[in-house]
C-alpha positions as CSV (number, residue, x, y, z in Angstrom):
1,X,0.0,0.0,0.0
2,X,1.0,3.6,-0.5
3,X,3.3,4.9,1.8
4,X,5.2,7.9,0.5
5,X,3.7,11.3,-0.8
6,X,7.6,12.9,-1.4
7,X,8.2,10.4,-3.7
8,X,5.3,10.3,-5.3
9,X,5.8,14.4,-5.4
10,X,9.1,14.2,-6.5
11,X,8.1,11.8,-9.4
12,X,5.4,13.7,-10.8
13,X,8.4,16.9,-10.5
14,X,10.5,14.7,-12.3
15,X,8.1,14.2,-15.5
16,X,6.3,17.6,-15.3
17,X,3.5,16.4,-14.6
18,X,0.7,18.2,-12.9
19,X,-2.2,16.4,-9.9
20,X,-5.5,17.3,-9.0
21,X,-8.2,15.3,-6.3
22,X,-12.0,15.3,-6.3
23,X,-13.0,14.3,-3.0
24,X,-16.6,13.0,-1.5
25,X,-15.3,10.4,0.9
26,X,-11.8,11.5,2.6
27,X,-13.1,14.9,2.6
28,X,-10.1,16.5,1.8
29,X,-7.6,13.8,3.3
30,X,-5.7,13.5,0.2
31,X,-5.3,16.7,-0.4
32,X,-3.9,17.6,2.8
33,X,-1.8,14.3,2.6
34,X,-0.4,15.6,-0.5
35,X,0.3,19.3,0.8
36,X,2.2,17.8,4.2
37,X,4.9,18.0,1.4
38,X,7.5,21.0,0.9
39,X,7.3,21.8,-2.3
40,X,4.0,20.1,-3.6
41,X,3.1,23.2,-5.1
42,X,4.7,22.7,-7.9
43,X,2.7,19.5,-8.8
44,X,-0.6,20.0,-7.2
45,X,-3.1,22.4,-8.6
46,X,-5.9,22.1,-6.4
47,X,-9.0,20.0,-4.9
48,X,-12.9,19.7,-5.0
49,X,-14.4,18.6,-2.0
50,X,-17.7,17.6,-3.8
51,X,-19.1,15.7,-0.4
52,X,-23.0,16.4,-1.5
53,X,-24.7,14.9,-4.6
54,X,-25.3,18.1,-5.5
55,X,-21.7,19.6,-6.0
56,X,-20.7,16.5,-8.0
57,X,-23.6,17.2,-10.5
58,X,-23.6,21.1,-10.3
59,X,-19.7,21.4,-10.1
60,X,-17.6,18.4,-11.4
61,X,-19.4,16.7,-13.9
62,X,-21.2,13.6,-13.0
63,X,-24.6,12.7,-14.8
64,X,-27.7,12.5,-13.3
65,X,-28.1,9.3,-14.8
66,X,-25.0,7.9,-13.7
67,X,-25.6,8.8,-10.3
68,X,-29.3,7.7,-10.5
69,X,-28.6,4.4,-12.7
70,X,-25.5,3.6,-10.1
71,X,-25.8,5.6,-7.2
72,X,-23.1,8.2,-6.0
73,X,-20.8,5.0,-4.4
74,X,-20.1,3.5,-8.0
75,X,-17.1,3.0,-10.3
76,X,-18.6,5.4,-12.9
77,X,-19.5,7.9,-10.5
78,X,-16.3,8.0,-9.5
79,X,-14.7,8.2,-13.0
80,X,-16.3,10.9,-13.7
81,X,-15.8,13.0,-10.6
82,X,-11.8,12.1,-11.9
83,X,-12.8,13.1,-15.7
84,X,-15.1,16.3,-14.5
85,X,-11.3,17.3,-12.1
86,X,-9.3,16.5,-15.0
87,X,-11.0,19.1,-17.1
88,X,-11.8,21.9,-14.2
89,X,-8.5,21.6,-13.0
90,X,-6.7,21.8,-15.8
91,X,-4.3,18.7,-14.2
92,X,-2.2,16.0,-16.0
93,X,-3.6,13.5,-14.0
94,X,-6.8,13.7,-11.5
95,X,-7.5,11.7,-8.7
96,X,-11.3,11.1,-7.4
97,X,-12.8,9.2,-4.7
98,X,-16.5,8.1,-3.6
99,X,-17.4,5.6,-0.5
100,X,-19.5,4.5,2.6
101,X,-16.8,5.9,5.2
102,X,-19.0,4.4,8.2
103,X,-19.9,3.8,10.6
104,X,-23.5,4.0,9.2
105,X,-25.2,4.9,5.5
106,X,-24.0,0.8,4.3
107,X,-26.4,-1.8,2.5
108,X,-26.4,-5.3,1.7
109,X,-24.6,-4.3,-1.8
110,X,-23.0,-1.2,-0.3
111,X,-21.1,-1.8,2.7
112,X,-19.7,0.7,5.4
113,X,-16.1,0.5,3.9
114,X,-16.5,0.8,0.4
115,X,-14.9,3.2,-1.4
116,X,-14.1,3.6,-5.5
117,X,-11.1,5.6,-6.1
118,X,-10.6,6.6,-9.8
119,X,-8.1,7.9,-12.1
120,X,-8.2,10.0,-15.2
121,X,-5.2,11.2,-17.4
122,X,-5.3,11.8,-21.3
123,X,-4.8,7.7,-21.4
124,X,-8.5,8.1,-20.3
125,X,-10.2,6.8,-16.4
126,X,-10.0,3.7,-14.8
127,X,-11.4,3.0,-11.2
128,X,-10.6,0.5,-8.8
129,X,-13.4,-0.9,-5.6
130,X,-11.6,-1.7,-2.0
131,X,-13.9,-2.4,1.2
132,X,-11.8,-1.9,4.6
133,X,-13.3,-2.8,7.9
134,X,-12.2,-0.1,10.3
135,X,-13.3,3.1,11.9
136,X,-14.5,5.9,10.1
137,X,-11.0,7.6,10.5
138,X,-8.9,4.4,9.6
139,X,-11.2,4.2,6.9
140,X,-11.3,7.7,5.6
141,X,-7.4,6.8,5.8
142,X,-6.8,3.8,4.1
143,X,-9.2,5.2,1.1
144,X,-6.7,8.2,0.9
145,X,-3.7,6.1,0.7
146,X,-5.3,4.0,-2.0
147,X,-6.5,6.5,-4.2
148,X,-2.5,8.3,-4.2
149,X,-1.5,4.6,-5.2
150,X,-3.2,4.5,-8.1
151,X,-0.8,7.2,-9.1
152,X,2.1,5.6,-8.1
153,X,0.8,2.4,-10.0
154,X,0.8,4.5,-13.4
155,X,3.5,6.7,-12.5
156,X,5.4,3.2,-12.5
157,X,3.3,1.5,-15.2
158,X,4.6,4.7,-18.0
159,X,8.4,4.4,-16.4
């Protein structure tokens, strides 16, 4: 699991490349992850904390009938929170996430722990599902983490 924001800093220095987050779950977790490090400024454009259904409609991008056909805790929501960032931000890559943090608001096919975290870049968006079983701070945690691995899995992946 993901471990190291200054390297993952430094790497997108090293290539140029520019990061941006669209947050629901970790409520601006990543963001301040990312921001712990001196000199992410130079990588990291900015953050939406679209927490409401609303804001991801109104401000990022997602359809209404995505959200209604899937529901706001679903791969394609999630992909295109990470599309709608992409574009607002004006970002090389963009990082989104959407889950059930806990320790209420889970279902049968929805459980407290779920979260999607998805990426988009110009190489288009892919999403990926994790459920974690922990408190709604250890959760809102290990959905952060995750979400910043999936750029260190492409960062790595386009070596």
């Amino acid at each position: 699991m993901f471990n190291d924001a200054s390297a993952l800093i430094d790497d997108l220095k090293s290539r140029g490349l520019t990061l941006g987050v669209v947050e629901s779950a970790t409520g601006g977790l990543i963001s301040h992850i990312i921001t712990d490090v001196p000199g992410s400024s130079e990588v990291f454009k900015g953050a939406i904390v679209a927490y409401s259904n609303e804001l991801k409609l109104k401000l990022v991008g997602v359809q209404v009938e995505t959200l209604h056909k899937y529901g706001s805790v679903s791969s394609q929501v999630a992909e295109q929170m990470a599309e709608g960032g992409l574009n607002l931000l004006k970002v090389d890559i963009c990082i989104a996430d959407t889950g059930i943090a806990g320790p209420g608001g889970g279902t049968g096919e929805k459980p407290v722990g779920l979260v999607w975290g998805a990426m988009a870049s110009d190489k288009g968006a892919c999403s990926r599902q994790y459920i974690f079983n922990y408190t709604r701070v250890i959760n809102k945690q290990k959905f952060a983490l995750t979400a910043l691995g999936m750029v260190e899995e492409y960062l790595k992946s386009t070596a």
